[in-house]
C-alpha positions, 0 to 999 in steps of 0.5 A: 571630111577632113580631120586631123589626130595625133596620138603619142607614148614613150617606150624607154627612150624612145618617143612614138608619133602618129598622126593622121590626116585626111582629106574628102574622098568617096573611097579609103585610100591610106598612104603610110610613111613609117619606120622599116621596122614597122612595115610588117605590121602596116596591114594590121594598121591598115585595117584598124585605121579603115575601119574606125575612118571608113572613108577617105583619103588618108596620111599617115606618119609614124615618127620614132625618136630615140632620146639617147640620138645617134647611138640608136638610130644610125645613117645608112651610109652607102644608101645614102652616097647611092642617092646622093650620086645618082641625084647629082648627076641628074641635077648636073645634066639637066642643069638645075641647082642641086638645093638640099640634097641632104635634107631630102635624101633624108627623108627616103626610107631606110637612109636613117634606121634604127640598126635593129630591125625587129620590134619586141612586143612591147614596143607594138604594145606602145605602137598600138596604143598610140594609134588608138589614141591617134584615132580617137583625137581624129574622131573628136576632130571629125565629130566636131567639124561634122557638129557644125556642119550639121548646124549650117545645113539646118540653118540653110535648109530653114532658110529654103523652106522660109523662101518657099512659103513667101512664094504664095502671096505673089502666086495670085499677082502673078496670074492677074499680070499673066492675063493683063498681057494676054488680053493686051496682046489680042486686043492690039493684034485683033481689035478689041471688038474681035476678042473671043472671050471664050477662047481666051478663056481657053488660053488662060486656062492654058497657060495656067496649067503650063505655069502651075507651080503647086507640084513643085512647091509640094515636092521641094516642102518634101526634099526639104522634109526629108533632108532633115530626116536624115540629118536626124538618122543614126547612120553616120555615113549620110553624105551620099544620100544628102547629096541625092536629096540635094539634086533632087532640090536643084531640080524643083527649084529650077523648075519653079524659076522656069514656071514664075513668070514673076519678078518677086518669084525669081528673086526668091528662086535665086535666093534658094538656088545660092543656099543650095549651092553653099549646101552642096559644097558642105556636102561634098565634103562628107561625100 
């Protein structure tokens, strides 16, 4: 699930960001950019963020701006030419515009530091404060965009279920057209005089067996029953099993538009089917 959190706190002069951005993804997968004084306590980090996130694909961005400017954060300068050089040279080969350099030799590590490199305490005091408050805006972030997606599964669900019951009133128009054509069929290719009534009678009942839907109604009513039952869980980590359960829908309805030998069926057949796709890509992002 996507979600966004941004928490920040000053320490003397200096103003400490993080935010955190995620995206879907069935495994954790935390990228970090931060300050080299940092490095050392980006395990604790690490393992304070996946625990509260559980899941996903996640950025992290700590920024430390110091309001005294150049006194205390310095340019690395022979880093700096290094890249600047190298990069260059690579452009001049290839024949590419060089475009800002500056600007993106910035942005590699360690080319802008702060000259100490170590963090007292009460500065990783600060760094943890604001990565708690971070996460808790994240949470509120998740926690919402979960709450509507919750409402727009429910609605989506009630509106298969609404489907499935308007199926019943084709049901018997449908097995009175079924012997119609039957009938017509062997009377056009018999005679109407040479029409064995009980074996058509055998025919019919054939193929009424063959194009039985009561089963897969009773089992889409249960899916539909049971997705809602874990909407309604505790557990917070559902997308999985609501995945599963989703399948399983696509499977009885597949199979009801297979069976419907009815127009009016097949329109609702594909009504369902449009619902349960639009669920399944809500799904997916809390997979």
């Amino acid at each position: 699930m996507t979600g966004f959190g941004r928490g920040t706190n000053s320490l003397g002069d200096k103003t400490i960001t993080i935010e955190i951005r995620s995206l879907n993804s069935k495994f954790t997968d935390i990228r970090f950019k931060c300050p080299s004084t940092y490095r050392e306590k980006e395990p604790v980090m690490r393992k304070r963020i996946t625990e509260f996130a559980q899941r996903g694909k996640l950025d992290v961005t700590i920024d430390v701006k110091s309001l005294t400017g150049d006194d205390d954060f310095g340019l690395n300068v022979p880093l700096y030419k290094k890249y600047y050089t190298e990069l260059l040279k690579v452009h001049e080969e290839m024949g590419i515009p060089a475009g800002d350099l500056t600007q993106a030799i910035l942005r590699i590590q360690n080319v802008v530091a702060s000259p100490d490199s170590r963090m007292t305490k009460e500065e990783w005091t600060t760094v943890q404060k604001t990565l708690n408050d971070a996460l808790e805006h994240f949470n509120t972030f998740r926690r919402s965009e979960g709450e509507a997606m919750e409402v727009d599964l429910r609605n989506r669900i009630a509106n298969i279920g609404e489907a499935l019951e308007k199926i019943d009133p084709y049901e018997t128009g449908r097995i009175d057209k079924l012997k119609a054509r039957l009938r017509q069929n062997l009377e056009d290719f018999l005679g109407k005089d040479n029409v064995d009534e009980n074996r058509f009678e055998q025919e019919i009942i054939f193929y009424l067996e063959k194009i039985d839907i009561n089963e897969e109604k009773q089992r889409l009513g249960q899916h539909l029953i049971y997705f809602i039952e874990q909407l309604d869980g505790k557990n917070t980590l559902k997308g999985r099993k609501l995945s599963f359960i989703s399948q399983e829908m696509g499977r009885e309805i597949n199979t009801l538009g297979a069976k419907a030998y009815s127009s009016d069926i097949q329109k609702l057949v594909v009504f369902m089917k449009d619902e349960l796709e639009k669920i399944k890509e809500q799904v997916a992002n809390a997979v």
